[in-house]
C-alpha positions in Angstrom: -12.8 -19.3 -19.8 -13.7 -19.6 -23.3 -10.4 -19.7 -25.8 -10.1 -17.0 -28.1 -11.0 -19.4 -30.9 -14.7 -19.7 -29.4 -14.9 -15.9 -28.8 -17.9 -14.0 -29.8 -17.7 -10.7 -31.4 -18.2 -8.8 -27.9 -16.1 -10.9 -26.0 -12.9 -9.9 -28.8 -13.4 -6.6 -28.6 -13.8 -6.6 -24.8 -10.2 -8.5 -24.6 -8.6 -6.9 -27.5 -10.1 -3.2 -25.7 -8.9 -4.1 -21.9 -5.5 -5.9 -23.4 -4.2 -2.4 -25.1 -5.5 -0.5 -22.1 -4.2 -2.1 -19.2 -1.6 -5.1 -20.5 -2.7 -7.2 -17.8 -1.0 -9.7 -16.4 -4.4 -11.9 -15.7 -7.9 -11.2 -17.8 -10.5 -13.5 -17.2 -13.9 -12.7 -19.7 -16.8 -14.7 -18.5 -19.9 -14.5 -20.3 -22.5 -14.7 -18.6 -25.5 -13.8 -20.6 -27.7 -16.6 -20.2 -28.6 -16.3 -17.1 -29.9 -12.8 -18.0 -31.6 -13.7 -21.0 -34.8 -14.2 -19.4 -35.2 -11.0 -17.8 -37.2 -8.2 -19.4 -35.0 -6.0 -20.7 -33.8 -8.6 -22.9 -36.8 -9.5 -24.6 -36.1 -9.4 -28.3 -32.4 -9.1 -28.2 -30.8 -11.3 -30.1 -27.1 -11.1 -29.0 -25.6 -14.4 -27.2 -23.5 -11.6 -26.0 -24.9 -9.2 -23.6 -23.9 -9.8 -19.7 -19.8 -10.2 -18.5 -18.2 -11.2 -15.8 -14.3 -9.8 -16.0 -11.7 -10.5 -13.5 -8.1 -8.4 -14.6 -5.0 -7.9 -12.8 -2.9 -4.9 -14.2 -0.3 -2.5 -13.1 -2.2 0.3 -14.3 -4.9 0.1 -11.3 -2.1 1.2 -8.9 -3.1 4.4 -7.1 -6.6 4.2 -8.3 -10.0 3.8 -6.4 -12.5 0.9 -7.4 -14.2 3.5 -8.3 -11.9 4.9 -10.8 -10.9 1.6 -12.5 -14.4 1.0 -13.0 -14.5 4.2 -15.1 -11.1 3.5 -17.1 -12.9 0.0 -18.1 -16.6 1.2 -18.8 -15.4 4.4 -20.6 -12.5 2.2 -22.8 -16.0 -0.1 -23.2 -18.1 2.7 -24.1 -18.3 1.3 -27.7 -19.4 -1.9 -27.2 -22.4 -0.8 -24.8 -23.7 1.1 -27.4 -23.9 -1.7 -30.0 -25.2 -4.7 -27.3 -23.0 -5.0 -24.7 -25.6 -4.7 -21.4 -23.2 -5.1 -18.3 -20.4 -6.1 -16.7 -19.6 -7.3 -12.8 -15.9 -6.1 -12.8 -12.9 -7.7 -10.2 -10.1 -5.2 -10.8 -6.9 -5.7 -9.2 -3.0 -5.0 -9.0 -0.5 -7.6 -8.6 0.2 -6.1 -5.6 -3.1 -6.5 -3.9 -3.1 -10.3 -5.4 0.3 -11.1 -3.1 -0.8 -9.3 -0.5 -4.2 -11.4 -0.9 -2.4 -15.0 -0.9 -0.4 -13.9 2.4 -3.2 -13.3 4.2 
């Protein structure tokens, strides 16, 4: 995981975004736009920052469907798709689930 210090623009506001929205207790932001850059809908985009990978572990997923923390994330994101941000491959999670995870 990059440190904040070597944070792009994108990958700020995607932290800053998902840290005020869901105070996670775990937010990995992986950026993974070079191994999209050669596909066609990226031809003459310019952005180092386009394709995510985010892994986050919050409280505020409890009682919700993948379906519905997906929403919360792409809607609190809505900004940053409009201005270059392309797509993400989301792992959301509560702390719960994690335990219940390492027990198995």
């Amino acid at each position: 995981m990059a440190s904040q210090q070597e944070d792009g623009p994108v990958t700020s506001s995607i932290r800053s975004t998902l840290t005020e929205l869901l105070s996670p207790e775990k937010l990995e932001i992986i950026n993974d736009s070079s191994k999209h850059a050669h596909h066609s809908a990226m031809r003459g985009v310019s952005s180092k920052e386009t394709h995510f990978r985010v892994n986050v572990v919050s409280e505020a997923f409890s009682g919700k469907s993948t379906m519905q923390r997906h929403r919360m994330i792409y809607g609190a994101l809505s900004k940053d798709f409009d201005t270059g941000l392309h797509a993400l491959s989301l792992n959301t999670k509560t702390p719960a689930e994690i335990v219940k995870a390492n027990e198995a």
